[in-house]
C-alpha positions as CSV (number, residue, x, y, z in Angstrom):
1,X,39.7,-29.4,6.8
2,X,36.4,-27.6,6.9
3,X,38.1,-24.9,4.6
4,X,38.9,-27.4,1.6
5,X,35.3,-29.0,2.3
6,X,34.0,-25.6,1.6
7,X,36.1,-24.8,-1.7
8,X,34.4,-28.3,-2.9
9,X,31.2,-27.4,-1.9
10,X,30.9,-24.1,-2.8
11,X,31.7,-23.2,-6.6
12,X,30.1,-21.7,-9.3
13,X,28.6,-24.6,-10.8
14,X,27.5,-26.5,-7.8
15,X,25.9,-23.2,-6.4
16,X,24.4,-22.4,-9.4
17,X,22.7,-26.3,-9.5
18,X,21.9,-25.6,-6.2
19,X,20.2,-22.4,-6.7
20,X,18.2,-23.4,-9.9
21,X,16.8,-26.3,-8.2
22,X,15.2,-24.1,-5.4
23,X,14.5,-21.7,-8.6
24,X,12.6,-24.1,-10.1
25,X,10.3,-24.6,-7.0
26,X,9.5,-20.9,-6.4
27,X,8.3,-21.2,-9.8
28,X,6.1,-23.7,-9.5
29,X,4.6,-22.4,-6.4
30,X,4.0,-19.1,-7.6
31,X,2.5,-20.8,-10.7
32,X,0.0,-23.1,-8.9
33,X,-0.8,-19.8,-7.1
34,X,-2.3,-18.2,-10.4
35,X,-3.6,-21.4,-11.3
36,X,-5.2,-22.0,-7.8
37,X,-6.4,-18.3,-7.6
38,X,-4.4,-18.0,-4.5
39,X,-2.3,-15.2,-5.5
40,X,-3.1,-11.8,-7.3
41,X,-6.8,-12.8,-7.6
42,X,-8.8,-15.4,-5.6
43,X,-11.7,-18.4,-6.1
44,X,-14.1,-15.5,-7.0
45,X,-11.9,-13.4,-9.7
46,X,-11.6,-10.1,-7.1
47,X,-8.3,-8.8,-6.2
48,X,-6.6,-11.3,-3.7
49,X,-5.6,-9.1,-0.8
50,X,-2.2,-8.5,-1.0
51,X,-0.6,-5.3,0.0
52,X,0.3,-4.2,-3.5
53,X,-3.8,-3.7,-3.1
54,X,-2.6,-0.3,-1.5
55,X,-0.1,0.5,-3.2
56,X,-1.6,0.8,-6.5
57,X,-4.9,2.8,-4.9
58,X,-2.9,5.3,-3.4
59,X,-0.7,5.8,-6.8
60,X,-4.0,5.7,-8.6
61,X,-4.9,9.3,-5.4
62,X,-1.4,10.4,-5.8
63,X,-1.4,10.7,-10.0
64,X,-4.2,13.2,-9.5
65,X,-2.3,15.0,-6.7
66,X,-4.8,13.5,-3.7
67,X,-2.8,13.0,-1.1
68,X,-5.6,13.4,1.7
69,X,-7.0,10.3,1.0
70,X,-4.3,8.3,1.4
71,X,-4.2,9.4,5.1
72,X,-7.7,9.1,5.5
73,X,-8.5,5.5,6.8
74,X,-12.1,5.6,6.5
75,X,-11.7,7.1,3.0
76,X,-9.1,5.0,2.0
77,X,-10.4,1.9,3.5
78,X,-13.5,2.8,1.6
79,X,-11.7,3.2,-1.7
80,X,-10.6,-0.4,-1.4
81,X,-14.1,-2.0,-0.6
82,X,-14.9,-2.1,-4.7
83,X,-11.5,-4.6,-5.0
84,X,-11.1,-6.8,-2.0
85,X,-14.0,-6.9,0.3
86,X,-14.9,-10.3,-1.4
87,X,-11.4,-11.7,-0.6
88,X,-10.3,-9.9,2.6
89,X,-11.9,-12.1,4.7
90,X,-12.7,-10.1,7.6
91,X,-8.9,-8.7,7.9
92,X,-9.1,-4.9,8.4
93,X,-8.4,-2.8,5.6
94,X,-5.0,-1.7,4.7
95,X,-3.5,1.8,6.0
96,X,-0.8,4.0,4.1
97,X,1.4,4.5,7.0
98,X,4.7,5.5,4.8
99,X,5.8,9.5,4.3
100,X,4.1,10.9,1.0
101,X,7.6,10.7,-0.5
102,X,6.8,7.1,-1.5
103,X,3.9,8.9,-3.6
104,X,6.4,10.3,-6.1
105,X,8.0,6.6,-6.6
106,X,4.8,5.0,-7.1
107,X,2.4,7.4,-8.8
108,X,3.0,6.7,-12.5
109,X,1.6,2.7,-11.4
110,X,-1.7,4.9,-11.1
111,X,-1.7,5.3,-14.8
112,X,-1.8,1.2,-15.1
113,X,-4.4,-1.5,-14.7
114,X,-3.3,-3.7,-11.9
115,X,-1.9,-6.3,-13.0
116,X,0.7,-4.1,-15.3
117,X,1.0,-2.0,-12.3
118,X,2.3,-5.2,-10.3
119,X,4.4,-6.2,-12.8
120,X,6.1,-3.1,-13.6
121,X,6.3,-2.3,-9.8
122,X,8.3,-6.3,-8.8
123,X,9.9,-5.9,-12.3
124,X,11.6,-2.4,-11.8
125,X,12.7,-2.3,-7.9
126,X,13.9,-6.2,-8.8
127,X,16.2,-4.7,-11.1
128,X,17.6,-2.6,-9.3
129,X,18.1,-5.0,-6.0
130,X,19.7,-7.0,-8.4
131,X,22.0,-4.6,-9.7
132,X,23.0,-3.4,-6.5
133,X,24.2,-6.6,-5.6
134,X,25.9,-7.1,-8.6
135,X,27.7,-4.2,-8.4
136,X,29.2,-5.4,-4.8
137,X,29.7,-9.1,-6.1
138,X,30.1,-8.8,-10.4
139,X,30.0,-12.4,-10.5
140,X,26.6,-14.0,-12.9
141,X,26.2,-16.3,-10.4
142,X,25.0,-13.4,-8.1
143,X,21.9,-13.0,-10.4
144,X,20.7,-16.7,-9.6
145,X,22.0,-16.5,-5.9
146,X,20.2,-13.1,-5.0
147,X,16.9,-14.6,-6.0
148,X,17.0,-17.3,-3.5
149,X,16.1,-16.3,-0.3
150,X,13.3,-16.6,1.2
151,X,12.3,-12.8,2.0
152,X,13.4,-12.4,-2.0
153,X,9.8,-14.6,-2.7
154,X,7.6,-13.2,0.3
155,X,8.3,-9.4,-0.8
156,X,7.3,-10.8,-4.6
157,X,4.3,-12.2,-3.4
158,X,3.2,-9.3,-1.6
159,X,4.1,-6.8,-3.9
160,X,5.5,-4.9,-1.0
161,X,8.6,-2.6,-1.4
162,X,11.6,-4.6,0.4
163,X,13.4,-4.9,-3.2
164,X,13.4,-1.4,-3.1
165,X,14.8,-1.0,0.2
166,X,17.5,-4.0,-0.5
167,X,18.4,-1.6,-3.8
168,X,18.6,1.6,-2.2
169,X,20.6,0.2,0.8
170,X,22.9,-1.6,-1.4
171,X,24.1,1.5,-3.9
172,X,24.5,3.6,-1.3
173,X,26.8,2.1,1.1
174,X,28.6,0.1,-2.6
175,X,29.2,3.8,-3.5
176,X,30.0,5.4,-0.3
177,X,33.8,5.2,-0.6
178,X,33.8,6.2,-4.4
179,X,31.0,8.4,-4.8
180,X,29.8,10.0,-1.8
181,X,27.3,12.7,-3.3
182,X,25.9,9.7,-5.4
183,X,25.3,7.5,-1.5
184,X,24.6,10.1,-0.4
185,X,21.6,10.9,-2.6
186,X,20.5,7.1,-2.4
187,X,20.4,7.5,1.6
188,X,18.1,10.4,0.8
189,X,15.8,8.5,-0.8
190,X,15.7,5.8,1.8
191,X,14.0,8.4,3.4
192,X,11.0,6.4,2.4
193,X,11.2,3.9,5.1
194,X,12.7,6.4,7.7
195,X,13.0,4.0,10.3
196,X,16.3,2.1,8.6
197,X,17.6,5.3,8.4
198,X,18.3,5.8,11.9
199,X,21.8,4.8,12.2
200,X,23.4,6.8,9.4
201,X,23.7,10.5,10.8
202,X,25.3,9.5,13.9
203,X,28.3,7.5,12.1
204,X,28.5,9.6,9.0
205,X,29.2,12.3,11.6
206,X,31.3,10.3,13.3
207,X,33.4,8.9,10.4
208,X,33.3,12.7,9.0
209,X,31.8,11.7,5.6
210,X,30.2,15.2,4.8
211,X,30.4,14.8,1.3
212,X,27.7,11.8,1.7
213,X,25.8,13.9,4.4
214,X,25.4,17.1,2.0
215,X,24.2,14.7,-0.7
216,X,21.6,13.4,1.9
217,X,21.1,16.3,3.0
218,X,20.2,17.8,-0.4
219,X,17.9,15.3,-1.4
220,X,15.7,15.1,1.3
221,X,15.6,18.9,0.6
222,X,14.3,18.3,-3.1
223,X,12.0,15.3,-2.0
224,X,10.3,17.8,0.6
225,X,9.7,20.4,-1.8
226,X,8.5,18.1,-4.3
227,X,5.9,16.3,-1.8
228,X,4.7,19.9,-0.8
229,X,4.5,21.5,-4.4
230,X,2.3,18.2,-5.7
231,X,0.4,17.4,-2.4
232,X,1.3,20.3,-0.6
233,X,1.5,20.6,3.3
234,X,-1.3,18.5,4.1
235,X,0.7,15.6,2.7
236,X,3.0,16.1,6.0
237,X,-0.2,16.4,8.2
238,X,-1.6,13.4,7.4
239,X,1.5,11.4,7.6
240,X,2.4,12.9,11.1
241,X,-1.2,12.0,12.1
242,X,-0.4,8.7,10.9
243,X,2.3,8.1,13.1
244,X,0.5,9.5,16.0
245,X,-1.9,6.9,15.4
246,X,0.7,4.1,16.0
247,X,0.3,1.7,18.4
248,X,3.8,1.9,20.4
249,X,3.5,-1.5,21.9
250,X,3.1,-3.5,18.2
251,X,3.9,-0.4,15.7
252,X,0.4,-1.7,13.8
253,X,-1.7,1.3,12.6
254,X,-4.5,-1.2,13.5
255,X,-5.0,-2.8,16.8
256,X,-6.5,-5.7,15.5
257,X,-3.2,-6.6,13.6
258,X,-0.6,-8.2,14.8
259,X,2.4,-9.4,12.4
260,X,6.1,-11.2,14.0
261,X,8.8,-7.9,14.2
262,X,12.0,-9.0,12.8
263,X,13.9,-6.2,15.4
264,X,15.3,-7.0,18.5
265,X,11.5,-4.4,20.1
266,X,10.0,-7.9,17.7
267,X,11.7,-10.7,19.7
268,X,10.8,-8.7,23.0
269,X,7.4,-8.6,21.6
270,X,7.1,-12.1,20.4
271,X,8.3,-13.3,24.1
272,X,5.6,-11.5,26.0
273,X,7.8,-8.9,27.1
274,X,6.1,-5.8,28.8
275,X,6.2,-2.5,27.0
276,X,8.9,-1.0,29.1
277,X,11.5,-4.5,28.9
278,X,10.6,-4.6,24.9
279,X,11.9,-0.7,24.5
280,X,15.2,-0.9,27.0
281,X,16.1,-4.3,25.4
282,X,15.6,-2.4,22.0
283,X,17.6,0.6,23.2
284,X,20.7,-1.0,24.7
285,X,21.3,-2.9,21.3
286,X,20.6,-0.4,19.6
287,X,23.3,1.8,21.6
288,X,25.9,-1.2,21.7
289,X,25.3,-1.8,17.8
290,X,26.0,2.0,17.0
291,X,28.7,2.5,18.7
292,X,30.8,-0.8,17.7
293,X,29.7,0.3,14.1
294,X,31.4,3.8,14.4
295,X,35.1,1.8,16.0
296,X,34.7,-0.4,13.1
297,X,34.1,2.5,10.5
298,X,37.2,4.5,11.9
299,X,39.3,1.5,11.6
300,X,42.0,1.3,9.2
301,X,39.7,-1.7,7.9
302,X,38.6,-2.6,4.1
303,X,35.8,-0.8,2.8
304,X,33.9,-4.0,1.8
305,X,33.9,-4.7,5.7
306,X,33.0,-1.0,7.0
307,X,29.9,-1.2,4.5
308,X,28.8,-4.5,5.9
309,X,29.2,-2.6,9.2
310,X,27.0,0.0,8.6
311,X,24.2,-3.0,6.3
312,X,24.3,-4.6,9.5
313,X,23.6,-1.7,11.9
314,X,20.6,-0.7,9.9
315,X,19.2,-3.4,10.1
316,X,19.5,-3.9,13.5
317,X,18.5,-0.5,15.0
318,X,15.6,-0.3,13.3
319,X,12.9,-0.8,15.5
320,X,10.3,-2.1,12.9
321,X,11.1,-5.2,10.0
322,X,9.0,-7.2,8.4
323,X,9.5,-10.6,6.7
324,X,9.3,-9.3,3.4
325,X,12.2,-6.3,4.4
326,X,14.8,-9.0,5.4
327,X,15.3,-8.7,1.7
328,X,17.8,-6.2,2.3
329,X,19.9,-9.2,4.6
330,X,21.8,-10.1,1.4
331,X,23.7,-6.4,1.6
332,X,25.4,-7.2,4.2
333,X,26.1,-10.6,3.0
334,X,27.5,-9.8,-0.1
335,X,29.9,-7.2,1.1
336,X,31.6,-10.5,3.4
337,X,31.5,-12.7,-0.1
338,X,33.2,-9.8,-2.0
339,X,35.8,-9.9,1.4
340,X,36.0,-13.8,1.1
341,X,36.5,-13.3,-2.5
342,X,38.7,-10.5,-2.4
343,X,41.1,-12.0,0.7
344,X,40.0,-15.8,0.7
345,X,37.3,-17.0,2.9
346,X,37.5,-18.1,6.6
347,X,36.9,-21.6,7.2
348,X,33.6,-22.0,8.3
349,X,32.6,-18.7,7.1
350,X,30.5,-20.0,4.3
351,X,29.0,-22.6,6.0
352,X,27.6,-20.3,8.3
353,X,26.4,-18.0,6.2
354,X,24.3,-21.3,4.1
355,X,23.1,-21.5,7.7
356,X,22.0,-18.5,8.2
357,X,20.1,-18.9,4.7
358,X,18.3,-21.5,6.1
359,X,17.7,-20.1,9.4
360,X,15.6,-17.2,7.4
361,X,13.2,-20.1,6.2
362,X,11.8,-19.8,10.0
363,X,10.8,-16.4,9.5
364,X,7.2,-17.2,9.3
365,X,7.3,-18.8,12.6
366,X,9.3,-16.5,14.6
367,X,12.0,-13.5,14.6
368,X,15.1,-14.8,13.4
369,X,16.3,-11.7,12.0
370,X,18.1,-10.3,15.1
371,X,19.7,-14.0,15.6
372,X,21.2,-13.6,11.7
373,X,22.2,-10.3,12.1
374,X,24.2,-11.1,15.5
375,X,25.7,-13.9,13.4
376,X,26.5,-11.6,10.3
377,X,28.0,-9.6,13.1
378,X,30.3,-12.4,14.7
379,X,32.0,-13.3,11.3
380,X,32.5,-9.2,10.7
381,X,34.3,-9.0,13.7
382,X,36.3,-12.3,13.3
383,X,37.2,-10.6,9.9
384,X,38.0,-7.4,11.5
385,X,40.1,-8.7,13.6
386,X,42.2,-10.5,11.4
387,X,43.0,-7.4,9.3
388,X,44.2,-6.0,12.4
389,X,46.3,-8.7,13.5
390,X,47.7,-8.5,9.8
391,X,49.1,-5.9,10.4
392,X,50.3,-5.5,13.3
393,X,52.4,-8.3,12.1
394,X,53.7,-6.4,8.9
């Protein structure tokens, strides 16, 4: 019953109705932002203070080979005064806290006015989050669908870089089983938000998949060298110092900030957990999640669910996740719609994952992303399962 309730509910046309109606009203919010001066500049014509604020200033350092700067709070908070001290509102000034290998993606938006910096910057890593979902679901609906959520509008907003995580994420595990050097060199360039990294070593080891190792490997070689010939080895220094300068308890590089962590360390955090409960809760699923990740990847199981697997896992281990990285859910999700597609969908399955949809629109309010990935996790499993039970049966 609830299976033939979803195959009325959920095709192409309806979805794409569906998804052009909540289209529609992203547009006009983002539109009465201009017009309201609410977003990109405020009341006063400055620079609203967004983040892309800092990622254009340090492009604007890194085009002339400055790295120092960007590691320099007081000189980089200073650098920012002349833009958004009339709209920052007493919030503290941004801090580059990524490794200077972001500095080679984002230098040529130094060479830009803002604005055109902006717009090349959501334009291009767009692109290619869309195309990496494509590529995992080649059906044009996906194109409408993968602009929906609500992380997909935050990460706009902000100018931040969750479409290029989503993008990165996505190629690399859609071309693991075909193209392992090619993952592989996408997982090296990851390396620019280390911390969703953390899961891959331990089950590419385990799963044996040198072949996307050595391309990892190699590119985090060549992205090194690269960072050190431009910026040289103070680049490293100042990062490192960076990271020192992390607050363990809130993983702010400001203790005046506070933000909600969508990580199982945030919903410790978010609960008033003490230091100690918020990094052994953070520990144990991070242990649990790993190691059901590596049985899953050395099942005799589809691809498109051993890729889901490791999206999942990612995601989850990470200690640190903002709103605007949940972006990257819909890898995971699409690799179960291409198994629904591929296999025929589960009844419930689809209704579950509209809930979970919906369940990101809370986001602002508190840390559903564990919850959704737990959930993500449940319908891998019951998927899992059935392909073994297949075939043991055959």
């Amino acid at each position: 019953m609830n299976g033939r309730m979803e195959d009325r509910l959920f095709v192409p046309g309806r979805l794409a109705g569906y998804g052009a109606a909540l289209l529609a009203m992203y547009v006009v919010i983002f539109a009465g932002g201009i017009w309201g001066r609410s977003w990109l500049f405020d009341a006063n014509g400055a620079l609203a203070f967004l983040d892309f604020v800092w990622i254009w200033l340090a492009a604007t350092f890194a085009l002339v080979g400055d790295a120092t700067t960007v590691y320099d709070h007081v000189a980089f908070a200073a650098a920012q005064v002349p833009y958004v001290e009339l709209s920052r509102k007493g919030f503290p000034y941004y801090h580059f806290v990524y490794p200077p290998t972001l500095l080679l993606f984002i230098a040529p938006l130094g060479l830009l006015p803002y604005v055109a910096a902006f717009t090349i910057w959501m334009l291009s890593t767009a692109l290619l989050y869309l195309y990496a979902i494509y590529r995992i679901v080649p059906r044009a609906v996906v194109f409408l669908l993968a602009l929906l959520p609500l992380p997909f509008a935050q990460n706009l907003f902000l100018g931040q870089t969750g479409f290029l995580l989503a993008g990165l994420l996505g190629l690399a595990l859609g071309l693991m089983a075909r193209r392992p050097y090619l993952a592989g060199m996408c997982l090296g360039l990851l390396t620019y938000k280390p911390q969703f990294g953390l899961i891959f070593p331990i089950v590419l080891l385990v799963t044996w998949q040198w072949r996307v190792i050595v391309g990892a490997a190699v590119t985090v070689a060549m992205l090194f060298f690269a960072v050190s010939a431009f910026y040289g080895m103070a680049a490293w220094d100042g990062y490192l110092r960076t990271l020192r300068g992390t607050n363990v308890g809130t993983f702010m590089s400001d203790e005046n900030l506070n933000a909600i962590i969508q990580t199982a360390f945030g919903v410790m955090h978010w609960a008033g957990a003490s230091l100690g409960t918020k990094w052994t809760v953070y520990v144990v699923v991070s242990l649990l999640t790993t190691t059901l990740v590596c049985v899953i990847c050395r099942r005799p199981v589809s691809d498109s669910l051993k890729a889901a697997a490791l999206g999942i896992g990612a995601l989850t281990v990470t200690p640190y996740m903002l709103a605007y990285d949940l972006t990257a859910l819909a890898v995971p999700v699409a690799f179960l719609t291409q198994e629904g597609l591929a296999s025929g969908f589960l009844p419930g399955e689809r209704f579950t994952l509209v809930g979970c949809f919906l369940a990101v629109f809370l986001m602002p309010l508190m840390p559903v992303g564990p919850l959704i990935l737990a959930i993500l996790m449940i319908l891998l499993l019951r998927r899992v399962f059935r392909q073994e039970s297949e075939r043991s049966t055959v």
